[in-house]
Backbone bond lengths (Angstrom), bond angles and torsions (degrees), N, CA, C in turn:
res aa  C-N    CA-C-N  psi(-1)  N-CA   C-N-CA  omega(-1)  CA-C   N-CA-C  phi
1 X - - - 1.446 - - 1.532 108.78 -
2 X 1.588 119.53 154.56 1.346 106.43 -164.47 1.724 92.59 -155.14
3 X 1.298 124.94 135.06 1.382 94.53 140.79 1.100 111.65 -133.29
4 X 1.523 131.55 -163.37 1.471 131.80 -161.29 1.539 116.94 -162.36
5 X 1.456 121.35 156.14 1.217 128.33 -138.37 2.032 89.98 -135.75
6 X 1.161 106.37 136.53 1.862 100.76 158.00 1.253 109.92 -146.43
7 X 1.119 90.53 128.35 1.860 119.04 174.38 1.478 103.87 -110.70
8 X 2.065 114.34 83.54 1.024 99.71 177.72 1.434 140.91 -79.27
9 X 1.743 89.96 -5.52 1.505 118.08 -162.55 1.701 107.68 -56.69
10 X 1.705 101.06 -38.83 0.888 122.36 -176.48 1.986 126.89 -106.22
11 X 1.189 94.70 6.97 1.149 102.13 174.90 1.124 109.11 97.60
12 X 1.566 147.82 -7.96 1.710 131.75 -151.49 1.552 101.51 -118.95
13 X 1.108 109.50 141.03 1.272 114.64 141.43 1.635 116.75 -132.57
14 X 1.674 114.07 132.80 1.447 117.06 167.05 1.071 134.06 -93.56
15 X 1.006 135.69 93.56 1.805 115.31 158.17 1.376 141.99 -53.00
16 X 1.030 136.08 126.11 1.659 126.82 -145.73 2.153 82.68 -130.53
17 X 0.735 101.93 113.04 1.822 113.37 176.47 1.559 107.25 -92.31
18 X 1.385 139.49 150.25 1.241 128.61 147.72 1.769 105.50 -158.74
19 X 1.292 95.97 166.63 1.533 99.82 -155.19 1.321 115.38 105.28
20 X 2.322 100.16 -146.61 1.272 87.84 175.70 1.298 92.69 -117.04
21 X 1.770 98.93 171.62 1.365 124.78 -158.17 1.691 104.78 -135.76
22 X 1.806 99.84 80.52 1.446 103.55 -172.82 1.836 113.50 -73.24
23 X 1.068 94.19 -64.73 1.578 106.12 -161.64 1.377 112.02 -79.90
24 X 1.112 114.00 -93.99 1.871 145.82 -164.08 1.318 113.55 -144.49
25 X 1.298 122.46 18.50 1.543 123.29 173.47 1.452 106.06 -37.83
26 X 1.238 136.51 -78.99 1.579 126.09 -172.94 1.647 111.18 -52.52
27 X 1.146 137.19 -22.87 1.646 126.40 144.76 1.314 126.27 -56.43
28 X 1.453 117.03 -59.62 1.224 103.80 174.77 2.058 114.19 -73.32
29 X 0.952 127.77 -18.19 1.634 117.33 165.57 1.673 106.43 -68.63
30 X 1.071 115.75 -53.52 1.530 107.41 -171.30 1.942 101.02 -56.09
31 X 1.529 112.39 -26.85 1.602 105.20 -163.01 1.721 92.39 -82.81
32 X 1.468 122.12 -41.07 1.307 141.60 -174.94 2.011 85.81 -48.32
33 X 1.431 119.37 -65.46 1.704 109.02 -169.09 1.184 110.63 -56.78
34 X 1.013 103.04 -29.58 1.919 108.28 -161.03 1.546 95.02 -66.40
35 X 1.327 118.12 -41.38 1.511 117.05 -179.31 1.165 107.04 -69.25
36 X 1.177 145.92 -107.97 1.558 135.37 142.55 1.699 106.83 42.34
37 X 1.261 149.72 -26.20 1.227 128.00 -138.14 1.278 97.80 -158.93
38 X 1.838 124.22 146.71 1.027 96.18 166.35 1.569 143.30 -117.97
39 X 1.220 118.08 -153.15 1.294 89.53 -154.19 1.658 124.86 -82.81
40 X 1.272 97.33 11.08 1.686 118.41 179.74 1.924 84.27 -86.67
41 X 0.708 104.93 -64.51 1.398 109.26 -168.82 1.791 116.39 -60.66
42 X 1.373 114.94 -13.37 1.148 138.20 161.81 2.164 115.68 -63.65
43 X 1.551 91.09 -48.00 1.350 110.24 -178.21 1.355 99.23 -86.81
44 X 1.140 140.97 -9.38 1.435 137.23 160.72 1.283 142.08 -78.56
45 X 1.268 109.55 -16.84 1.440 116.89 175.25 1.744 106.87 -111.70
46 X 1.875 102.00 128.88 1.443 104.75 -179.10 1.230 102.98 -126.42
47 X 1.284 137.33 28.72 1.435 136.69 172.25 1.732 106.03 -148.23
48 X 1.082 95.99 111.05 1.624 114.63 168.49 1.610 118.57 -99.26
49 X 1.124 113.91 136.93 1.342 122.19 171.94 1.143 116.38 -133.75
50 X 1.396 120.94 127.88 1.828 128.57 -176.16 1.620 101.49 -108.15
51 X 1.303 100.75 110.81 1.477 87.14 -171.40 1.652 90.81 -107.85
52 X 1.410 119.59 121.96 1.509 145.34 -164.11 1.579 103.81 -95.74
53 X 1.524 107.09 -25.42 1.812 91.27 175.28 0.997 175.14 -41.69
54 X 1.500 106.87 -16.10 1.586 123.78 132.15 1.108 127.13 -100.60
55 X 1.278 141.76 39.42 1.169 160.26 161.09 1.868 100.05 -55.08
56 X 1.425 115.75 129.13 1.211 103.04 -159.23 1.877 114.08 -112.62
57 X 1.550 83.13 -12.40 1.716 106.16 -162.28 1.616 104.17 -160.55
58 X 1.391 111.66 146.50 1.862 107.13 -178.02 1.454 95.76 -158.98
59 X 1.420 102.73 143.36 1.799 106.97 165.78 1.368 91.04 -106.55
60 X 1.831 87.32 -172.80 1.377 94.10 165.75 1.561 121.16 -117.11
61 X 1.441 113.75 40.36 1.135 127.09 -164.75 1.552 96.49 -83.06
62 X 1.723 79.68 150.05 1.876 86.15 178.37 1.476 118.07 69.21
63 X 1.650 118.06 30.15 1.406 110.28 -167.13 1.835 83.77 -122.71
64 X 1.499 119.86 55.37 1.121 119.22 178.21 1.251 113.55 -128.06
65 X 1.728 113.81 156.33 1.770 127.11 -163.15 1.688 87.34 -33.19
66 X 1.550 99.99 -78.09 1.633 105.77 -153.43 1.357 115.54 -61.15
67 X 1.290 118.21 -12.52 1.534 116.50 161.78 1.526 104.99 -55.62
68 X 1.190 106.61 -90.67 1.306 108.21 -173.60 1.774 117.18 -48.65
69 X 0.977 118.95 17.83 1.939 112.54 165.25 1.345 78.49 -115.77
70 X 0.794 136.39 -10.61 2.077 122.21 -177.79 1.132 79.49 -84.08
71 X 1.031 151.71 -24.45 1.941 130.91 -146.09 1.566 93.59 -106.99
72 X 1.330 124.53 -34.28 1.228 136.70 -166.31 1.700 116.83 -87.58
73 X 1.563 96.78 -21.96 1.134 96.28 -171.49 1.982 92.32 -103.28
74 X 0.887 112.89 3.41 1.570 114.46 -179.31 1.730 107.32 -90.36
75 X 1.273 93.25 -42.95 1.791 107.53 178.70 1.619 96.43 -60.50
76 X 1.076 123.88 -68.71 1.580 116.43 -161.05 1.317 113.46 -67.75
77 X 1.775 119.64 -21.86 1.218 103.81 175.62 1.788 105.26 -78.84
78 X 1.276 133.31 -2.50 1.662 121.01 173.84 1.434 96.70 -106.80
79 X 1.735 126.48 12.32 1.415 114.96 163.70 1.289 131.55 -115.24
80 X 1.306 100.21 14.58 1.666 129.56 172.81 1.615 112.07 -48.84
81 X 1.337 123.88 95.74 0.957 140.75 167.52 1.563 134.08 -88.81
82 X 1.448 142.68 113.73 1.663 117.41 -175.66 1.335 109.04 -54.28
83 X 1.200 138.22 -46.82 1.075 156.23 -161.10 1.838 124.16 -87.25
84 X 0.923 97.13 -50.75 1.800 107.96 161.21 1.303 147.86 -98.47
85 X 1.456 136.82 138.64 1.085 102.53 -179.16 1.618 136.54 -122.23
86 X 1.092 119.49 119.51 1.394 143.93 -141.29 1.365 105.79 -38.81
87 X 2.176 108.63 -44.13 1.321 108.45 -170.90 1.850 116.79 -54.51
88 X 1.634 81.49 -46.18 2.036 93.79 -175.10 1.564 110.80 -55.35
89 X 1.714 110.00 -22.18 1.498 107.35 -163.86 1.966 96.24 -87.15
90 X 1.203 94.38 -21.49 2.140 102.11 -175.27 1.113 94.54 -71.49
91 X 1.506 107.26 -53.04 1.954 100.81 -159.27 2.017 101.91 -73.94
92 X 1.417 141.29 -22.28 1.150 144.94 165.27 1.079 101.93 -54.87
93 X 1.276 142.51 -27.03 1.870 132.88 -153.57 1.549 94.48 -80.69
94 X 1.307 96.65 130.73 1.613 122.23 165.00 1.270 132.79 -78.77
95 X 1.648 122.57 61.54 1.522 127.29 -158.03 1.840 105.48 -75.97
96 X 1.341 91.99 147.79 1.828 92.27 179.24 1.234 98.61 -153.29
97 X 1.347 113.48 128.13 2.106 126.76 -167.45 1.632 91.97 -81.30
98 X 1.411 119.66 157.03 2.000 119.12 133.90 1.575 76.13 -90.93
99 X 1.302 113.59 168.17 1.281 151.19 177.47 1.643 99.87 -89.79
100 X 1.188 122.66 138.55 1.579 125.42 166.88 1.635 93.73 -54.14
101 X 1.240 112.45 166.64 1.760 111.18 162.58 1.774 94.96 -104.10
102 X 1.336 133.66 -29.21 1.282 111.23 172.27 1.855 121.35 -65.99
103 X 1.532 93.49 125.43 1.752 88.12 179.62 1.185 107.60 -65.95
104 X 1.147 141.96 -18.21 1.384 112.09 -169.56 1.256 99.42 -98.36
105 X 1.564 138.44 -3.60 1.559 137.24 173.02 1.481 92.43 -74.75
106 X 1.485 111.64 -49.99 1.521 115.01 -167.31 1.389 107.14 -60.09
107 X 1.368 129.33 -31.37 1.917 133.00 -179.75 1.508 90.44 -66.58
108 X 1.445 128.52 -49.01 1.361 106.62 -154.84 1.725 110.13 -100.07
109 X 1.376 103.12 -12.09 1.570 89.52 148.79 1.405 130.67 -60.00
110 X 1.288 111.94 -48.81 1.536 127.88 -168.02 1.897 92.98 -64.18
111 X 1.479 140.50 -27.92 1.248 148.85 176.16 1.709 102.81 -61.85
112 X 1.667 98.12 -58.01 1.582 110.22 -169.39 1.891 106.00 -67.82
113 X 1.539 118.79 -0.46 1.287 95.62 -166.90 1.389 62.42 -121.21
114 X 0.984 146.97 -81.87 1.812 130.56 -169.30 1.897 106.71 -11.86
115 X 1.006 144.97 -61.26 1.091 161.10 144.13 1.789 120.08 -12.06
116 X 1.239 89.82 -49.21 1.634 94.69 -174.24 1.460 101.49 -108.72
117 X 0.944 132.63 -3.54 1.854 140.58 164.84 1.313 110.03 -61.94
118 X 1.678 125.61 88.27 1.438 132.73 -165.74 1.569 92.62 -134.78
119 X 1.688 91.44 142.73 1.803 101.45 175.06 1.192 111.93 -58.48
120 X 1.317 119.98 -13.53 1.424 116.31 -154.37 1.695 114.72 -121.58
121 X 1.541 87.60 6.67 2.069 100.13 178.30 1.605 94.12 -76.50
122 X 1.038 109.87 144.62 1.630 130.35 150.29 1.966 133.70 -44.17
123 X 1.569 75.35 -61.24 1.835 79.65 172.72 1.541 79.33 -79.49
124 X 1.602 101.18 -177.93 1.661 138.86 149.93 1.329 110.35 -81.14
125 X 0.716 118.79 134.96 1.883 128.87 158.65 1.594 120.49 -71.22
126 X 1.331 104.87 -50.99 1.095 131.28 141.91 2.109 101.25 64.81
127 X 1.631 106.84 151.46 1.450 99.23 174.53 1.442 120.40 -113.86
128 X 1.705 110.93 52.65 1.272 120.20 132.95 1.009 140.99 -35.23
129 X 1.682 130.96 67.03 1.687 104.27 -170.74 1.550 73.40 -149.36
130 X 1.634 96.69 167.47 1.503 131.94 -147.13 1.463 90.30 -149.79
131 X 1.415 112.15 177.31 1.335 137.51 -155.35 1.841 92.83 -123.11
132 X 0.899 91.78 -55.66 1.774 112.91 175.18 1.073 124.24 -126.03
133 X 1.799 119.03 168.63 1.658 114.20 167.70 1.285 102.83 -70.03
134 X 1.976 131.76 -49.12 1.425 116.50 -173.70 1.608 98.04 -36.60
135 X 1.152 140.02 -74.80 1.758 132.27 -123.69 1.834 74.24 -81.33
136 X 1.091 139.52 -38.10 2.197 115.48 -159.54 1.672 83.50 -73.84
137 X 1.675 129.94 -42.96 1.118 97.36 -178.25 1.792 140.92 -78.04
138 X 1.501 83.76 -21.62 1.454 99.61 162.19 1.680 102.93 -43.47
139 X 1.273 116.08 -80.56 1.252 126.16 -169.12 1.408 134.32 -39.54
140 X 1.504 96.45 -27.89 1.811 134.69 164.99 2.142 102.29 -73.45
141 X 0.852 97.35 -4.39 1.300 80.75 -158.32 1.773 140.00 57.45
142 X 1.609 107.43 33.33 1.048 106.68 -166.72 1.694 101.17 -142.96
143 X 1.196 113.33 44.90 1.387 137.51 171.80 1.949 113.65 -53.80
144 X 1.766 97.40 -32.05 1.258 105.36 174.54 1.523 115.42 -67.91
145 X 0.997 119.46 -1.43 1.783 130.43 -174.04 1.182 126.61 -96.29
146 X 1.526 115.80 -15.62 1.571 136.04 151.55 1.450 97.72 -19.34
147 X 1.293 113.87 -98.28 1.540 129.48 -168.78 1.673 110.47 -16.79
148 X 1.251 117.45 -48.88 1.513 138.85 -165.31 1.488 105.61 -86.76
149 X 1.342 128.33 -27.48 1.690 121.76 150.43 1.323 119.76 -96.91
150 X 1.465 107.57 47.83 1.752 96.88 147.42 1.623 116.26 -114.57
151 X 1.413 129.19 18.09 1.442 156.56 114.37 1.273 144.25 -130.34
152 X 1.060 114.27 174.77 1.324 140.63 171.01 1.795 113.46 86.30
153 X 1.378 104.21 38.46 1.371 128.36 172.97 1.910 100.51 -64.85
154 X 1.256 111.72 139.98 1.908 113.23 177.95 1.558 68.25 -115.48
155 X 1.791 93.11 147.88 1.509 118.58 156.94 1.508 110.56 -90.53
156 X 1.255 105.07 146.92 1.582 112.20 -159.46 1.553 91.44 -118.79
157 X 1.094 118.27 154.73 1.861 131.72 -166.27 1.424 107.15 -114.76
158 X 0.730 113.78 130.75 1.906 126.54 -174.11 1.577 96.81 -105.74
159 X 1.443 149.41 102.71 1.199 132.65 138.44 1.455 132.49 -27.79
């Protein structure tokens, strides 16, 4: 289960996950907004944050090559722009994890992104991760934005 927040003014959108976290939930939610949104507003946000912290349970399903070119090739077909181009705008995105607080969710994330860390992915995988959203936004410089996520979060639907 996930829901998610956009601050396009400023570029962000978060996903906040909790529960369990079988498959590719943060692929399919980030592909789930992208639909949802449009595509000006698609080209507007360059910092993503998955915040995993109550995340309660995780496999490592779906942490395979052709998974992830399915995920990549799903994003660019809803980021098809005349004018822009989608790959340069995927590979620019600034991803930053919270860390589950369960260690053993947190071991098998840190497995599932070892796994999906390929020369040839688009985003970065990258070792952005935080303890919390305060310290990624601290770190963002956008600590003033607290106030503004304690609503108006949409719940996002996982098939």
């Amino acid at each position: 289960m996930y829901a998610y927040k956009t601050l396009f003014g400023l570029g962000v959108l978060i996903l906040k996950f909790s529960g369990n976290y079988f498959e590719d939930e943060a692929q399919e939610g980030l592909l789930n907004v992208a639909k949802l949104i449009t595509l000006d507003e698609k080209y507007a946000i360059t910092t993503v944050i998955l915040d995993l912290k109550d995340v309660t349970s995780m496999t490592m399903d779906n942490t395979d090559s052709s998974r992830v070119a399915y995920w990549q090739r799903e994003l660019i077909s809803v980021m098809t722009h005349p004018k822009k181009d989608a790959i340069a705008h995927l590979a620019a995105l600034k991803i930053f994890h919270v860390l589950p607080e369960n260690n053993v969710v947190k071991d098998i994330f840190f497995n599932r992104r070892t796994k999906l860390s390929r020369d040839d992915r688009i985003t970065r995988v990258g070792s952005n991760n935080f303890n919390n959203l305060v310290n990624v936004l601290e770190h963002l410089g956008l600590l003033a934005l607290m106030p503004l996520l304690a609503e108006g979060w949409k719940e996002g639907p996982i098939h």
